[in-house]
C-alpha positions as CSV (number, residue, x, y, z in Angstrom):
1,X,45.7,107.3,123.5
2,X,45.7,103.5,124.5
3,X,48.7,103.4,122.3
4,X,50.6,106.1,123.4
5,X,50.2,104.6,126.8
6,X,51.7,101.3,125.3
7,X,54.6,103.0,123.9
8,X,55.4,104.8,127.2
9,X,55.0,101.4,128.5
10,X,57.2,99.9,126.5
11,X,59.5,102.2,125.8
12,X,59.4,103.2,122.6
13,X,58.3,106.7,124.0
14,X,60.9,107.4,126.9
15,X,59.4,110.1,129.2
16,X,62.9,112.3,130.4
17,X,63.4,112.0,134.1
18,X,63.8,116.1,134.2
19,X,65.7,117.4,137.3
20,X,62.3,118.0,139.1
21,X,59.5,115.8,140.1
22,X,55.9,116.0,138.2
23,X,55.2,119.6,138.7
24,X,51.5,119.9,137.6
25,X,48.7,119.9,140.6
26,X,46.4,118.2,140.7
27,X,43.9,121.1,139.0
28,X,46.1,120.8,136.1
29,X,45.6,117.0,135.6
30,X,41.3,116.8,136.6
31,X,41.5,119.5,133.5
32,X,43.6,117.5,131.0
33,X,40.9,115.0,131.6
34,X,38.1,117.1,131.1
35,X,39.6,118.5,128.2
36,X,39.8,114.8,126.4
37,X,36.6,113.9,127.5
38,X,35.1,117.0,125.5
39,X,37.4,116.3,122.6
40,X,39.4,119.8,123.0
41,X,42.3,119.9,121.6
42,X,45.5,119.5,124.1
43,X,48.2,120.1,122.3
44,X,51.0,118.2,120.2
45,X,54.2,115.8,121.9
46,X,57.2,116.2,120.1
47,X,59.3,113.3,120.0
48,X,63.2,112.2,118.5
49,X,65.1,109.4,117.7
50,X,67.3,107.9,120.7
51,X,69.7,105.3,118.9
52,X,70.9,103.4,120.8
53,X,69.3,103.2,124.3
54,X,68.9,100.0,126.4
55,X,65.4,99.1,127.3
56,X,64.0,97.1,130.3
57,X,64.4,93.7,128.9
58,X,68.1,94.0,128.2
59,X,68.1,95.1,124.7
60,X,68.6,98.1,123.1
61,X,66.1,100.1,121.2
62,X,67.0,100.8,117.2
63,X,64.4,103.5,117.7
64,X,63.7,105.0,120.6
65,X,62.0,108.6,120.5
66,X,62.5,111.3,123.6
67,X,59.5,113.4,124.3
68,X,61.0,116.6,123.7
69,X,58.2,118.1,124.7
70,X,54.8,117.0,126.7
71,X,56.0,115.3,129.3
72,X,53.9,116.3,132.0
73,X,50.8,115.7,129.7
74,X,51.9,112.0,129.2
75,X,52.5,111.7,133.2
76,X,49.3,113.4,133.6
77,X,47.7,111.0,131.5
78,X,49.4,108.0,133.2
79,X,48.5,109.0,136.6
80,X,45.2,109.5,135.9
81,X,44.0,106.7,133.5
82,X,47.2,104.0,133.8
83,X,46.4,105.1,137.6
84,X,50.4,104.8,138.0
85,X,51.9,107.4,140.9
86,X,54.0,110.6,140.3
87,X,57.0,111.5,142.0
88,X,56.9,114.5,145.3
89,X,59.1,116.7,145.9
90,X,60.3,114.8,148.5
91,X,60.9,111.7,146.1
92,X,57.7,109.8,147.3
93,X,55.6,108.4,145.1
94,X,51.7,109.1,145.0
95,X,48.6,108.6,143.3
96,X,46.8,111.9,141.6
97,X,43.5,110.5,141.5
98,X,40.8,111.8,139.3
99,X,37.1,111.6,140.0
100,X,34.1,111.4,138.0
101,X,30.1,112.7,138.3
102,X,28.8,110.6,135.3
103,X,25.4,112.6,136.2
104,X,27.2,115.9,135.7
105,X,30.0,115.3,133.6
106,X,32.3,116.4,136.4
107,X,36.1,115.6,137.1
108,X,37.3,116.7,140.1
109,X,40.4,115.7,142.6
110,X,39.4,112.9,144.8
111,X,38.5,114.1,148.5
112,X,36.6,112.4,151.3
113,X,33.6,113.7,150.3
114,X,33.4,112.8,146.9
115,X,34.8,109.2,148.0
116,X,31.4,109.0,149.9
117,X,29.2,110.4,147.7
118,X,28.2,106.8,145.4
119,X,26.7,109.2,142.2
120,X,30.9,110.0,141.7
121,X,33.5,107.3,140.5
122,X,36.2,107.8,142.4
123,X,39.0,106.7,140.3
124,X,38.8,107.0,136.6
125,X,41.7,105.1,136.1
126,X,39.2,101.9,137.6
127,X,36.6,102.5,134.3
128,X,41.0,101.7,131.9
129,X,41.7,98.4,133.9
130,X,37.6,97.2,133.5
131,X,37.5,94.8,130.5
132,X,34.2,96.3,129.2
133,X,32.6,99.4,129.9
134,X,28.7,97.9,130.3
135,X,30.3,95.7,133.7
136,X,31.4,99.4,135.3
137,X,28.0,100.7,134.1
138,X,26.3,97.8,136.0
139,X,28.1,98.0,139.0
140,X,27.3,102.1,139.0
141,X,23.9,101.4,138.7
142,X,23.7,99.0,141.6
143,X,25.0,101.5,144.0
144,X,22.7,104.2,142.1
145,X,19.1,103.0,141.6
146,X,17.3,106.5,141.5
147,X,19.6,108.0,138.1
148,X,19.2,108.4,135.2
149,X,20.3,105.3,133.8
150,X,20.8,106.1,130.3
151,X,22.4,109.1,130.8
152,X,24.7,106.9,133.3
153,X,25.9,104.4,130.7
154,X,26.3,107.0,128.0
155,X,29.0,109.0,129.9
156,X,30.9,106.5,131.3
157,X,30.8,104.7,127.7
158,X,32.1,108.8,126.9
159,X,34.6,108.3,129.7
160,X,36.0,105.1,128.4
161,X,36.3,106.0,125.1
162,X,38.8,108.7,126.2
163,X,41.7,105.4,125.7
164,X,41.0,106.1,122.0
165,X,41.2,110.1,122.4
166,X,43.2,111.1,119.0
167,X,47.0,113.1,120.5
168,X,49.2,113.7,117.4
169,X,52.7,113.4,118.1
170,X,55.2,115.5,115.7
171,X,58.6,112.7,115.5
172,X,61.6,114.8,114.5
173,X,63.6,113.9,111.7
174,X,66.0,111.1,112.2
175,X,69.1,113.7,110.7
176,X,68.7,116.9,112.8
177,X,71.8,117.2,114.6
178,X,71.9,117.5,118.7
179,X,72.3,121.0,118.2
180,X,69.7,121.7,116.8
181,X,67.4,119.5,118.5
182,X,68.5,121.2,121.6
183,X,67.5,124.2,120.6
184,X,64.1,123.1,119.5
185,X,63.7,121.7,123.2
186,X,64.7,125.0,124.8
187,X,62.3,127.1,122.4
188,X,59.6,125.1,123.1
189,X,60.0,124.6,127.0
190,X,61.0,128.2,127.5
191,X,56.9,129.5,128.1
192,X,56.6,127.3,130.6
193,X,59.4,125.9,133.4
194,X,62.1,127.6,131.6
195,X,64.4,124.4,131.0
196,X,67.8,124.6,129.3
197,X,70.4,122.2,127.3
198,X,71.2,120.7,130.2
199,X,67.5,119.4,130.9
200,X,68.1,118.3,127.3
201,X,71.4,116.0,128.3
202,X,69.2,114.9,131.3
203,X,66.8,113.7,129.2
204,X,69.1,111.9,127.0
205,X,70.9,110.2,130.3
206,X,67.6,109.1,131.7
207,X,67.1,106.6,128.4
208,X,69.5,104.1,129.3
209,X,68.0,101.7,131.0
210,X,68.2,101.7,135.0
211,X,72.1,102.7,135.0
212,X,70.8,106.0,133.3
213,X,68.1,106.5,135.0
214,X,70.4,106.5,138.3
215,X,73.1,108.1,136.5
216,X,70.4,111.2,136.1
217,X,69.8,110.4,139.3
218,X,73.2,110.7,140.5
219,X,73.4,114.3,139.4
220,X,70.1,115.5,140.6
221,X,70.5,114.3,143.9
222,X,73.8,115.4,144.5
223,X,72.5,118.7,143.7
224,X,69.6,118.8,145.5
225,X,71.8,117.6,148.8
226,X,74.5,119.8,149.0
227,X,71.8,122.3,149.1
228,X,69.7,120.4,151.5
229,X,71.2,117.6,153.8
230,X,68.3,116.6,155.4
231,X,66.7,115.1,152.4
232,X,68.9,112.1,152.6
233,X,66.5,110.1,154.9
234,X,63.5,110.9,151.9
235,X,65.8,109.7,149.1
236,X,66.8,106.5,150.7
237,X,63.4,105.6,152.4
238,X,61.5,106.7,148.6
239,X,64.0,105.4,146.1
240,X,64.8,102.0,147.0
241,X,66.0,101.4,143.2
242,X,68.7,104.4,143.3
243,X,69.3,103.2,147.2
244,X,70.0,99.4,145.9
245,X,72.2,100.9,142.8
246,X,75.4,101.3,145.3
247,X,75.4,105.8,143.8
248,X,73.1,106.6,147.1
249,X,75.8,105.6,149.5
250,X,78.3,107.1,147.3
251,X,76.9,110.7,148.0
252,X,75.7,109.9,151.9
253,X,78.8,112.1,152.7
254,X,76.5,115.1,152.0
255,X,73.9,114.3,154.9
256,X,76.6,115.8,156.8
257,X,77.7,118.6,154.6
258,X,77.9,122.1,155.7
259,X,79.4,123.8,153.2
260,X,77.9,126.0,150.9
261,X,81.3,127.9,148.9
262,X,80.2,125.4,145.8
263,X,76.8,123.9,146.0
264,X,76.4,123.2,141.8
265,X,73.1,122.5,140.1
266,X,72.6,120.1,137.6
267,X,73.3,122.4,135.1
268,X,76.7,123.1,136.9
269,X,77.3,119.4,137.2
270,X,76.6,118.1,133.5
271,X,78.7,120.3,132.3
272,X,81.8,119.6,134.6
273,X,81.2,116.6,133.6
274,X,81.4,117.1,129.9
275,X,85.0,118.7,131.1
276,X,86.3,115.8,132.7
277,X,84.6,113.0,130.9
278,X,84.4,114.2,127.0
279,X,87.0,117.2,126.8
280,X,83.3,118.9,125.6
281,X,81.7,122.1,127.2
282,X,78.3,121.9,125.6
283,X,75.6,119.9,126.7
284,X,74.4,119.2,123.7
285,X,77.9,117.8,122.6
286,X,77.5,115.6,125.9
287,X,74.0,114.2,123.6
288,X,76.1,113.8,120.5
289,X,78.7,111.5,122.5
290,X,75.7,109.6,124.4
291,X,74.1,109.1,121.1
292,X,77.2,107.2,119.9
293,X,77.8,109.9,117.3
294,X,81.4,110.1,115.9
295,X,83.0,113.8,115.8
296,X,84.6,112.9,112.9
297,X,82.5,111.2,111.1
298,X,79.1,112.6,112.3
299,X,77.6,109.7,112.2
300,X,75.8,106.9,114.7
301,X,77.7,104.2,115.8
302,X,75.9,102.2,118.5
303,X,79.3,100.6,119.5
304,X,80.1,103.9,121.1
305,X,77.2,104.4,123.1
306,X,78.7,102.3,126.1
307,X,81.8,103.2,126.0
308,X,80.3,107.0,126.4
309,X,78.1,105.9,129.2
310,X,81.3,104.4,131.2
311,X,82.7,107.8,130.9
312,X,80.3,109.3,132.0
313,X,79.8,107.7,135.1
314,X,83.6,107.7,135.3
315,X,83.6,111.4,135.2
316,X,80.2,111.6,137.8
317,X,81.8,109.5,140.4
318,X,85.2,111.7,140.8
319,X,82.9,114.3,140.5
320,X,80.6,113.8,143.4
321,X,83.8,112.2,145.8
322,X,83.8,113.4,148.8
323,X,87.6,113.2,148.7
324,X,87.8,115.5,145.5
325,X,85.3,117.5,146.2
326,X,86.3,118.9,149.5
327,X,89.7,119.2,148.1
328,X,88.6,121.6,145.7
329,X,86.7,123.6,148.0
330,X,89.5,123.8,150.5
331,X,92.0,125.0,147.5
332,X,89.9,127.6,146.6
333,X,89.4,128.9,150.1
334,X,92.9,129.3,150.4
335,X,92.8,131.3,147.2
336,X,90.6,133.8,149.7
337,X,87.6,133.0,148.2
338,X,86.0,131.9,151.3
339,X,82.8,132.5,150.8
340,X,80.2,132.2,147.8
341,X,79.6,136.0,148.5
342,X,83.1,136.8,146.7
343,X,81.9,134.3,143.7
344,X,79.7,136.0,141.2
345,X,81.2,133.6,138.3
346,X,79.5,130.1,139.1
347,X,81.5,129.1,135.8
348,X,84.3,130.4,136.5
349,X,83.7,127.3,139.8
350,X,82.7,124.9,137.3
351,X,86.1,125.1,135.2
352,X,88.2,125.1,138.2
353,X,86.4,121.9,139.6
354,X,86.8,120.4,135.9
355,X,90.2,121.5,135.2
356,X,91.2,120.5,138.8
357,X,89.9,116.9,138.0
358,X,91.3,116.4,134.6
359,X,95.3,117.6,136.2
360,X,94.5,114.6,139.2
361,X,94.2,111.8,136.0
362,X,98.0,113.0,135.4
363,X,100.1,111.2,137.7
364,X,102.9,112.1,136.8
365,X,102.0,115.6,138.3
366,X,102.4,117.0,142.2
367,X,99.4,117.5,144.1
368,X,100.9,121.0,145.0
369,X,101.4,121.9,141.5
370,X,98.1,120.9,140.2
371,X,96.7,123.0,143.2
372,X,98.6,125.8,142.1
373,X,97.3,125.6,138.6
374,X,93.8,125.3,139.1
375,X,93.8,128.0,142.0
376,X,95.5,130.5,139.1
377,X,93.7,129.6,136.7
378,X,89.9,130.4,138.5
379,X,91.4,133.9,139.7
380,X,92.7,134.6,136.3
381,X,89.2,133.6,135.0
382,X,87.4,135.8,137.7
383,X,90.0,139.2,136.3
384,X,89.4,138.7,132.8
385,X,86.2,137.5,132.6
386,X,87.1,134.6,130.7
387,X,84.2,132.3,131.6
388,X,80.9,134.3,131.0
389,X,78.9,134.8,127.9
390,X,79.1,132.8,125.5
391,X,81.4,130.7,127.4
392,X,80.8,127.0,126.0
393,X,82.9,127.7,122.7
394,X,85.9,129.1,124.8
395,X,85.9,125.4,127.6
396,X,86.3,123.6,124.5
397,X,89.5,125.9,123.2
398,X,90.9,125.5,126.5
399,X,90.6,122.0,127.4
400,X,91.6,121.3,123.6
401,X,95.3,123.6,124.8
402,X,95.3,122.0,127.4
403,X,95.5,118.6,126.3
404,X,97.9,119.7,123.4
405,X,100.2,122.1,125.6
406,X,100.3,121.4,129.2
407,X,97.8,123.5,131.8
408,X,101.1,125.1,133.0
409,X,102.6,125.8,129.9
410,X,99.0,127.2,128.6
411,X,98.1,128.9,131.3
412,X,101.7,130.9,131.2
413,X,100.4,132.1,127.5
414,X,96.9,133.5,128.9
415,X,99.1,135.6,131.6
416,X,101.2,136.9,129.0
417,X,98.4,137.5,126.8
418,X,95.7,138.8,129.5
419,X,97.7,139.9,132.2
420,X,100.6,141.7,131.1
421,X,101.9,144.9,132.5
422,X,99.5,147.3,130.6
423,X,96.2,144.9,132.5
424,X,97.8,145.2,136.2
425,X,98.9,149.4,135.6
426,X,96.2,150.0,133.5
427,X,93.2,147.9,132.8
428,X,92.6,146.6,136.2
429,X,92.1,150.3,137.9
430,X,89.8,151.3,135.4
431,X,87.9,148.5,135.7
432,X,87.6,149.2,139.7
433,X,85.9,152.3,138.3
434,X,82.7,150.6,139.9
435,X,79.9,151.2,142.6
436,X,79.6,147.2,142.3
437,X,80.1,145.0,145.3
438,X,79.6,142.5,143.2
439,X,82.4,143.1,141.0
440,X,84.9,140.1,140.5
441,X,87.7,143.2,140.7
442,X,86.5,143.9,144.0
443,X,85.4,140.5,145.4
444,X,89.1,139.4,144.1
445,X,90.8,142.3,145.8
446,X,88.6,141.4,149.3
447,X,90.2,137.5,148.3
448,X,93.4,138.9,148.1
449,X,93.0,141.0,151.7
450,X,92.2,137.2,152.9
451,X,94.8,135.4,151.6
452,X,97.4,138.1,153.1
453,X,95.6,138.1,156.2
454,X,94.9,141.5,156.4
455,X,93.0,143.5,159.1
456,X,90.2,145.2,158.9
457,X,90.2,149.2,158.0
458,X,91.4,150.7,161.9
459,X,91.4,146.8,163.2
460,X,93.8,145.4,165.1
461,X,92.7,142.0,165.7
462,X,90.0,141.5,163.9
463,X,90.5,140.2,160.0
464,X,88.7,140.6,157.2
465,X,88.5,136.9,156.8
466,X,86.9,137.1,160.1
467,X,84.3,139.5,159.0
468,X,83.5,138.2,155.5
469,X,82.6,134.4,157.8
470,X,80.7,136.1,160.4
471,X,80.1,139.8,160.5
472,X,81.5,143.0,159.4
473,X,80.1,146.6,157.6
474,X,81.7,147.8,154.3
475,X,82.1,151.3,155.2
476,X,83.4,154.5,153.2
477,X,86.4,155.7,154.1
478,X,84.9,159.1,152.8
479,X,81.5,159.1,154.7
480,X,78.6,159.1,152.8
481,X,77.2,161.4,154.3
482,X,80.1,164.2,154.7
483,X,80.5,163.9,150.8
484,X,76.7,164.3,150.1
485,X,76.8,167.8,152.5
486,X,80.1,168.7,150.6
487,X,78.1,168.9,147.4
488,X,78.9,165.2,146.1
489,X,75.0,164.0,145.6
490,X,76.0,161.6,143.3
491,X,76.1,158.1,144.5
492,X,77.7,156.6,141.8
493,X,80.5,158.8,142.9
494,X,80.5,158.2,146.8
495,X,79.7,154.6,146.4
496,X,82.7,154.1,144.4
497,X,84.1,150.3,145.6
498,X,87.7,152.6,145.8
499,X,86.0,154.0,148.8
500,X,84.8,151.1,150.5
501,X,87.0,149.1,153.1
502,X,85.8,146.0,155.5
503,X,84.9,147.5,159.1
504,X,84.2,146.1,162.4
505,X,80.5,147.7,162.7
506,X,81.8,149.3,166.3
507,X,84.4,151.3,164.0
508,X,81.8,152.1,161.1
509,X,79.6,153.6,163.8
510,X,82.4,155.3,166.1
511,X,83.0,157.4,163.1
512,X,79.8,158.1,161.5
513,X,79.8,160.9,159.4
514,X,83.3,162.4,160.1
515,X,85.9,163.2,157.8
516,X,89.0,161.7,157.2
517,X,90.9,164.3,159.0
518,X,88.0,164.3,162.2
519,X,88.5,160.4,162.7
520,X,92.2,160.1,161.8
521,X,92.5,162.9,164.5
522,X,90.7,161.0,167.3
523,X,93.2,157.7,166.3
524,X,96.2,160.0,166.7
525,X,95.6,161.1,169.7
526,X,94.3,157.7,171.3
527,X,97.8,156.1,170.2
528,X,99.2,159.1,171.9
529,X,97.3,158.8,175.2
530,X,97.0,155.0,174.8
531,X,93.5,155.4,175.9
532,X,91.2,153.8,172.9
533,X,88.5,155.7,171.7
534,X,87.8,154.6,168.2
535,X,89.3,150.9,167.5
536,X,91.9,149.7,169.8
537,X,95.2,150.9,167.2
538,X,97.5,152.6,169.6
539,X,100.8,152.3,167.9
540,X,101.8,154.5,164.6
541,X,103.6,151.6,162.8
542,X,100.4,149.8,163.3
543,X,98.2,152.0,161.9
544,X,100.5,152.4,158.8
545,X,100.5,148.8,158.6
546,X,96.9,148.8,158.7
547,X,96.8,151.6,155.9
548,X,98.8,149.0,154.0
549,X,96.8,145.8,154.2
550,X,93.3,148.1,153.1
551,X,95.4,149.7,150.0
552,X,95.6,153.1,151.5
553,X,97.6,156.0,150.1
554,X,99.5,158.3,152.6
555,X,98.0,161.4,153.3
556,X,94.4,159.9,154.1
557,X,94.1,162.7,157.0
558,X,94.2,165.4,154.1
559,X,91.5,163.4,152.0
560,X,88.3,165.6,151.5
561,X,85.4,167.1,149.2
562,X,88.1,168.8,146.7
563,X,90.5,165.8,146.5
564,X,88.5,162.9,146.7
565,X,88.8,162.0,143.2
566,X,92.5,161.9,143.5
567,X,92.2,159.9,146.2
568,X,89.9,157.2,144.5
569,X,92.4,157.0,141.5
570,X,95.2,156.4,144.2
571,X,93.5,153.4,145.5
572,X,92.4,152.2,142.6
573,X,96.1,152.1,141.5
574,X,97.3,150.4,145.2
575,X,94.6,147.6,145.1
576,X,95.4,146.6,141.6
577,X,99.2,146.5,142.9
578,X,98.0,144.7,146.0
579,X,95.8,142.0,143.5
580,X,98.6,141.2,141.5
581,X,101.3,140.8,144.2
582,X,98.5,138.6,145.4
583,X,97.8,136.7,141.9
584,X,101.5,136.4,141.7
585,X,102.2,134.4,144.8
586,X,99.2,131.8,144.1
């Protein structure tokens, strides 16, 4: 134990500053120590060799290891015995402190109570900075005189000997590649806070020194900002070294932020970083570069470990600009993606941001063009799908084009490849053959109404923009309810997204349950009398132009029970004409 301590000390064992503070309670910790007291077994660390990482006194460590795994048992054991503080959620420091009943053998979390009671010792971690056990013993027996006083010195002389407590740590070999150390951090992390590859390239940021410590720091607090503002005042009163580092007032922007279209986690943000810094979309290859491995090669060489570092932070700071990063946002709300309700593919986001970064280190190329680019090259993403599942494999393909081709010039050979004629007449309206809302088909075709600037279904001032912001109904333009009493029970046929439109909720509830012909009827005759009744449409080539901007076919009026299948195949085949009219003026 006492040398474990002295090698996290030192070191030579680098805890991982993970993306959350110490998440044990205190329960979790009083039991660790109980457990080593009684000589149970608590479990094996698992370390690995760090090459290359820069230690407190300037130099660099041949031979670091990462604990890969029992991390919050060594800050458990630090806080209680080293009695050194953890960090809050709100990125405060403070003491766990464990108490002892050297009469009962009992560990418990300090309270008030047991701080006045003179038979407990109230800090454990008091018995680890006493020179010799036998002075503790004395001074516990002068505030004691009625115990037992052999049974006294024996336990605390069992207390103390906890510093020697046997904890076998399993070291890695030296040749496993970052791969497959990454996977062996994942496996063994995923039965408790599930934690991924990019808690892994975290970990590996965090071991250089104080600039990776705040370059870790960088990322989670950026994250953790956009999210929530008001922690700013928390971060800067708590971490005085990342406040001192110059990053803090880097990100301050955020204290002010409302926007919530993009707000990346750490996961999101190592990995656009990879993009703009490496050309790599695995986290784990992010490892290999900050382990000063060579791709070619495969092998260490510590000269490149700086040079991987500068690029990271390179990457981090365009990352987290204000500058850049409201740019992007703004050039994908003008994509109609307005809001993160029309965004099921968060890396789909992440590309965009990364490819949208790497075009602005061409000079040479117009702000308008790389806008057009990137802003193509998300929705293309979002149609085909191109950035789920095993999705790491296909960044590295494409910023690997990229680089060789031109984004234009590869991005022209997706479309032909993806999108040609048989996706927009074909493909596409089967694939709005869905009862999903959450469909990037749909959400894209919603982007599209946006961008255009359509109205609402039977609106004549109110847009969908408008309703997708603040407040609006998706209503079918088949009522539930008069298909179900038609004989259509089926709600994966009436909840088809063909039969959904955006509604003012004063329109969705003006017509109710009514058919097609029964509502069309009341707007006919209210643009005849000019006297509104359902909507305020009171104009014919209005309402057609309405019909138009919500992908209508004609003949909506004779839309019922027996042809509302047609019907759905007719809009599916309208909005995939209205998404690519849309796609193609991007």
């Amino acid at each position: 134990m006492s040398t474990l301590l002295s090698q996290v000390q030192s070191e030579q064992i680098a805890i991982p500053e993970l993306q959350r503070p110490f998440v044990w309670d205190s329960v979790k910790v009083r039991d660790l120590m109980d457990s080593l007291y009684r000589g149970y077994p608590v479990g094996y660390l698992i370390t690995w060799q760090s090459v290359g990482a820069h230690l407190k006194g300037g130099g660099i460590a041949a031979h670091q290891q990462i604990l890969i795994d029992g991390q919050q048992r060594v800050t458990a054991i630090q806080a209680a015995i080293a009695g050194m503080p953890v960090m809050t959620k709100k990125y405060s420091r403070k003491r766990i402190t464990i108490a002892f009943n050297p009469m009962t053998e009992e560990f418990a979390t300090l309270t008030p109570v047991i701080r006045r009671d003179p038979q407990w010792i109230s800090d454990i971690s008091e018995i680890f900075k006493s020179a010799a056990a036998f002075k503790f013993v004395g001074t516990y027996l002068q505030h004691n005189p009625g115990v037992d006083q052999d049974v006294a010195a024996e336990n605390i002389a069992h207390l103390a000997e906890i510093r020697n407590a046997q904890i076998g740590v399993i070291a890695l070999s030296d040749d496993l590649d970052v791969e497959t150390v990454s996977e062996i951090f994942i496996r063994i992390n995923s039965k408790g806070v599930p934690l991924s590859s990019a808690d892994f390239a975290m970990s590996k940021i965090a071991t250089y020194d104080d600039r990776g410590r705040n370059l870790r720091k960088l990322i989670d607090y950026f994250c953790h900002l956009s999210v929530a503002p008001h922690a700013y005042e928390d971060i800067a009163e708590n971490d005085t070294e990342f406040a001192q580092s110059g990053f803090l007032s880097r990100i301050s922007w955020l204290k002010e932020d409302a926007e919530d279209l993009y707000d990346p986690s750490y996961n999101d943000i190592v990995r656009v970083a990879g993009l703009v810094g490496f050309n790599r979309g695995k986290a784990s290859s992010i490892v290999s570069e900050l382990s000063g491995r060579d791709p070619e090669t495969r092998k260490i060489d510590e000269s490149r470990i700086p040079v991987a570092y500068d690029k990271l932070e390179s990457a981090l700071i365009e990352i987290t600009s204000k500058y850049q990063f409201e740019n992007f946002v703004m050039l994908i709300k003008s994509a109609g993606f307005i809001s993160s309700k029309l965004i099921n593919s968060k890396n789909a986001l992440n590309f965009a941001y990364g490819l949208y970064l790497k075009l602005r280190q061409d000079k040479q190329m117009s702000e308008g063009e790389r806008k057009r680019i990137t802003r193509r090259w998300f929705v293309m993403s979002a149609l085909t799908g191109r950035h789920s599942g095993s999705f790491e494999s296909t960044w590295e393909q494409d910023m690997r084009r990229i680089t060789q081709h031109g984004a234009a010039e590869y991005l022209e050979q997706i479309e032909k490849s993806e999108l040609s004629e048989g996706f927009w007449a074909v493909n596409l309206p089967q694939n709005l053959e869905t009862t999903s809302t959450n469909s990037p088909y749909f959400q894209t075709f919603i982007a599209s109404q946006v961008a255009s600037g359509a109205r609402g279904f039977l609106s004549k001032h109110i847009s969908v923009a408008t309703m997708q912001e603040h407040s609006g109904d998706i209503h079918h333009i088949v009522p539930k309810n008069y298909l179900i009493t038609s004989g259509l029970t089926d709600r994966s046929d009436y909840n088809q997204v063909a039969n959904y439109a955006l509604t003012e909720t004063a329109v969705n509830i003006a017509i109710n349950d009514a058919s097609p012909a029964q509502y069309l009827a009341r707007i006919h005759q209210q643009i005849e009398t000019k006297i509104l009744d359902l909507g305020e449409i009171k104009d014919r080539a209005d309402l057609l132009q309405n019909f138009q901007e919500n992908a209508l076919p004609e003949g909506l009026e004779q839309v019922d029970a027996t042809n509302y299948f047609e019907f759905l195949a007719k809009r599916r085949v309208l909005m995939a004409a209205a998404i690519k009219d849309y796609y193609e003026a991007l």
